[in-house]
Each structure stands twice: as structure tokens, then as C-alpha cells.
C-alpha positions, 0 to 999 in steps of 0.5 A: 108586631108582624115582621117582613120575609122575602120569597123570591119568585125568580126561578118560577115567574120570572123563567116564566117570562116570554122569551126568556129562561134559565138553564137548571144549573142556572137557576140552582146558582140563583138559589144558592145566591139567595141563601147566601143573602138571607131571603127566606124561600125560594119559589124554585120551580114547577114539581108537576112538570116533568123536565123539572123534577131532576133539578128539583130533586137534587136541589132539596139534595143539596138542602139535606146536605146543608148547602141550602140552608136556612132557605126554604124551597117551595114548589108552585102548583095549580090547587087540584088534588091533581097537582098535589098527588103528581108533584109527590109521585114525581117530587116526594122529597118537597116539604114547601108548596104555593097552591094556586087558583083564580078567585076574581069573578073576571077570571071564573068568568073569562078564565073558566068560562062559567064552569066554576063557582065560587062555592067550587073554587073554594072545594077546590083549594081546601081539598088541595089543601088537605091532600097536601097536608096528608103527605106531610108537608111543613108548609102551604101557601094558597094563592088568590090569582087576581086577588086584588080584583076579587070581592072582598067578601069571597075574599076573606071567606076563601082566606079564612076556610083555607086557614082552617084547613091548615094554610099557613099563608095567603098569597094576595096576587096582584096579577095584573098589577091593578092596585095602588099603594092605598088600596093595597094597604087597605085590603091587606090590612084588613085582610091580615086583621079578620083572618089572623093569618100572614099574607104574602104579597105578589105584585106585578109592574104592569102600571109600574108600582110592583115596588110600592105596592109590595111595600105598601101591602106588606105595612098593611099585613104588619099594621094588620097584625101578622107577618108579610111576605113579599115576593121578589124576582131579581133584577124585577124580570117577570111576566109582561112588565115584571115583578118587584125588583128584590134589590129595590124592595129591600132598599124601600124597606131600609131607606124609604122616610119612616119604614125601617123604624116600625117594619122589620125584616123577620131575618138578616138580609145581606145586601153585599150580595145584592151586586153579585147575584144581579150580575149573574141573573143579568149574564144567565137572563141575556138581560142588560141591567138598566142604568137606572136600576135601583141598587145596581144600575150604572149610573146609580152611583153616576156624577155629572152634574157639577152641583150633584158631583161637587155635593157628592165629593164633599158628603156622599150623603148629599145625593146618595141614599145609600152606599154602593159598597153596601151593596157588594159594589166597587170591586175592580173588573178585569177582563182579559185583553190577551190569551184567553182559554175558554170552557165550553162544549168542546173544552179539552182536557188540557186548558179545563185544567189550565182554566181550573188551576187558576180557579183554585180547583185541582184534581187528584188523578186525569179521571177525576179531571175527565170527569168534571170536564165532561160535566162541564160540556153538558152544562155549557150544552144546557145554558148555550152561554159560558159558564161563570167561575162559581158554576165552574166551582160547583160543577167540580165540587157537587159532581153527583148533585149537577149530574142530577140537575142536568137530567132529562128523560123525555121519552121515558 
């Protein structure tokens, strides 16, 4: 049997949202979270744009170092030999890329206008598949934008011809979110069966079924033969109405009635982490977590119904699927009501040290300190938020890593 793998796509779709965006230290922390919880790749941003390439760099850094480690760090581009000779002239280090085209007639149609083919689509994708495989790369994923729009017949040949040319996966996009769990799992059935190939599954919610479509698809790969790879953003951000909440997919797969007994993840998940990293997104974001939020909202947990708080108190199984303490909940928050020293742009040496010190975190000389302090002004410049204590951390303990991260050369 095929087992299930997460690919998180927060640090390429969900910053991809209108409105919104995550700082580069940010979307390292993001990273570092994910590794923490056991999802497979991260999709961790854009090697052909140039204010990524610094962070992108000091990222697989931190792979080669061992901090990023198992996790997979896969770059997005567009399938064009373009792309593919861009992103190794100004990323060489990447070892992991998602190629991406549009395959529905509506998109070569509408999105290009009659000046592609579905015989030059296919050119496209196999000569960016072989230009990627020149430079050594580990893995290829190749994208069909609006896949669940396409024809199965180009479908399955565009899947097929890109297995050939040394794909590893296809990624089955679901752009607009048109699918349905029973259209979804068909497709995907089939198209893991005659293809001999894994599948991801990249699900939008603009009908509100990112979650089941993902699940549904993914029993298809796995009935279909092969493995599934779903793609999740945390807390579900995404473009227009989001994509599949990770912390609710990996629920769906443990609880949902008859999944978890046949549909196995393909590695450990650690779901205690699943509170942390929610609230960080949410604080990095600018984005409330919903109270009805799957796993994490306030009141998933919530009692006032006198039926449901009196079942609950007796047998939390009774209106509980879950326990939150599976979750990493439960811990008490305390906030400061009193003096507070707080970092930011303009810290001084003096309270960074005091706010430091009650990390934990203590400093061998006052140039070590100004230093780090300095660090700490131009992240808090990039995010134009406070810093939380685990940035705090990494600023003070991978000073030439964040340093990179940070970057930007625009006029050069």
C-alpha cells in the first residue's frame, strides 16, 4: 500500500495571499516548525526571485548544518528551461523543485491566449524536466495548474511523458477548488494506476472542501497504488479562500470513520506541535485563528451547553474526538501586567541583555551582545511586528545564518 506525506505550502502559497506576507526570518521559523512536527517538504519559496535567493540560500544552510533536518526544501517555478537555469544561477544549492504549468483548455485558452498547444505545454514541461535533471537535482515534482479542469486524456499523457523524463511526482492542483471528494478520488485513482506514479494533491477552499478534497484524493493515490502527497498551509491561509488546513488534514487522517485503519502517513507527525507553530503563524500573519478552527480554535475544547459540559466532564470521549493535550495545548499563558522591557528596532543594549537573560541566553563579552542586538533591530525592521522568544533564540544562536536571511540587495 502507497502511504500519505505532508508538503506544506505556506512559505510559497499561503505568503502568496492578498494582503498578506511573512518576513524571511519568519518564514525560516515556519520551516523550522515544520521539521519539528515530521511534515515531509516544505515548499519554502521562489528561487527565481531575487529578494528570495538570500534567505533561500541560508535556509539549505541550515539543512547542511543539520538543523533542517529530515525535512525537504523544495523551490516553486514556473516549467521553462527559463526558470530552471535562473534558479541554479542564483540558488545552486537546491537540490528539491515543483515545476509548474497550466494543463486545462480554459487556462491555454484564457491564460494564454491561443499561443500555447497542448503538444507545446507538454515541450515545455519535459524540457524543464531535463534541464532540472542536468543540474542534479534529487527531486521534480511537475505541477498541472488547474488539473481538475483538464481533460483526462492530455492528463494522463502529460503525467506519463513527465515520468519518463525522470519526474518523481505529479502534483494534481485543484486551482479553483472545483472538485468534489467523489470526482477527486476517481481522478486520482486513476491517475496513480495508469501512470505508476505518486501524486500530490493541492487543494484550494474556494467551495469550502480544500480538507475533504485533499483527504479523498489522497485515498485515491493510495487505492491507486502509489503514494499521496497532500499539500497544506497552516492555519489553511492561502490565496482567495485558502488552502487545506495542515492541522486539520492530519486530524481527518487520524479520526475521520475507517481512514487511519487503511491510509497510513509515510513518516511520524507530531501533532503536539501542532499549537505552537498555529500560534506563531497567526502572530507572524496578522491573522486571528478562528474559534472554530479545527485542532486550535477557541472553542474546540469550548462547554456550554449543559448536555454537552456534563457528557464531557463524565467521559471527554463523549463530545471530544480528540484530546487537546494531543495537540500541545493546555499550557498556561502568562502575560505580563507589569514592567515590561521590550525588544524592537530601537532596543538598547542594557534591557536586550535584561530580555535575554530571562531567556536563558548569555553572551561571553558586550561585543557578542552588540552584535546580536544589532540583529535583532534589523529583524524586528523586516517583520514591523515584535519578535517571539524562539526568534529571539535563533537570532542569538545562528547569528551568520540570519545575517544571510535578512539580506537584500535591490540595486545591485
Amino acid at each position: 500500500m502507497g502511504k500519505i506525506y505532508i508538503v506544506d505550502v505556506t512559505n510559497r502559497d499561503g505568503v502568496q495571499t492578498a494582503r498578506l506576507g511573512l518576513s524571511k526570518l519568519a518564514k525560516t521559523m515556519i520551516n523550522l516548525y515544520l521539521n519539528e512536527m515530521g511534515v515531509c517538504q516544505s515548499e519554502f519559496g521562489f528561487p527565481t526571485t531575487k529578494h528570495e535567493s538570500h534567505y533561500l540560500r541560508a535556509n539549505l544552510k541550515l539543512q547542511e548544518m543539520g538543523v533542517l533536518q529530515p525535512i525537504r526544501l523544495s523551490g516553486w517555478i514556473r516549467a521553462t528551461v527559463e526558470d530552471v537555469e535562473k534558479t541554479f544561477d542564483m540558488v545552486p544549492e537546491i537540490k528539491n523543485l515543483n515545476l509548474s504549468i497550466s494543463t486545462s483548455q480554459q487556462m491555454i485558452v484564457g491564460k494564454f491566449r491561443g499561443t500555447k498547444s497542448q503538444k507545446q505545454i507538454l515541450d515545455m514541461a519535459t524540457a524543464a524536466i531535463d534541464a532540472a535533471k542536468s543540474h542534479g537535482v534529487e527531486s521534480i515534482g511537475i505541477n498541472a495548474e488547474d488539473a481538475s479542469r483538464t481533460e483526462m486524456d492530455f492528463l494522463l499523457h502529460f503525467a506519463c511523458t513527465a515520468r519518463e523524463h525522470g519526474a518523481d511526482r505529479v502534483r494534481y492542483c485543484d486551482t479553483l477548488g472545483y472538485d468534489n471528494p467523489m470526482t477527486i478520488y476517481d481522478t486520482c485513482k486513476h491517475l496513480a494506476h495508469e501512470c505508476g506514479m505518486p501524486v500530490e494533491l493541492h487543494c484550494h477552499g474556494d467551495l469550502g472542501m480544500a480538507v475533504a478534497n485533499s483527504i479523498a484524493g489522497a485515498m485515491g493515490v493510495v487505492d491507486g497504488g502509489q503514494d499521496a502527497y497532500i499539500n497544506t498551509t497552516v492555519n489553511g491561509i492561502g490565496e482567495r479562500a485558502g488552502n487545506a488546513d495542515l492541522v486539520a488534514v492530519i486530524l481527518a487522517l487520524k479520526y475521520a470513520k475507517g481512514v487511519a485503519e487503511k491510509y497510513k502517513f509515510g513518516q511520524a507527525i507530531h501533532l503536539n506541535r501542532a499549537w505552537k507553530i498555529c500560534k506563531y503563524a497567526s502572530h507572524a500573519f496578522g491573522v486571528p485563528i478562528p474559534m472554530n478552527q479545527p485542532g486550535v480554535g477557541a472553542n474546540v475544547f469550548a462547554h456550554a451547553s449543559g448536555i454537552h459540559a456534563d457528557g464531557v466532564l463524565k467521559d471527554p470521549q463523549n463530545y471530544e474526538l480528540y484530546d487537546f493535550g494531543e495537540l500541545g495545548r493546555g499550557e498556561p499563558e502568562i502575560v505580563e501586567t507589569g514592567r515590561e522591557i521590550a525588544s524592537g528596532q530601537y532596543s538598547g543594549l542594557a534591557g536586550f541583555r535584561y530580555i535575554m537573560g530571562k531567556l536563558g541566553v548569555d553572551f561571553s563579552d558586550r561585543k557578542d551582545a552588540e552584535d546580536i542586538v544589532e540583529l535583532v533591530r534589523y529583524a524586528n525592521v523586516e517583520a514591523q511586528r515584535p519578535l517571539v522568544t524562539d526568534e529571539l533564540r535563533f537570532l542569538a544562536q545562528y547569528p551568520q545564518v540570519a545575517k544571510e536571511l535578512m539580506t537584500m540587495s535591490p540595486l545591485e
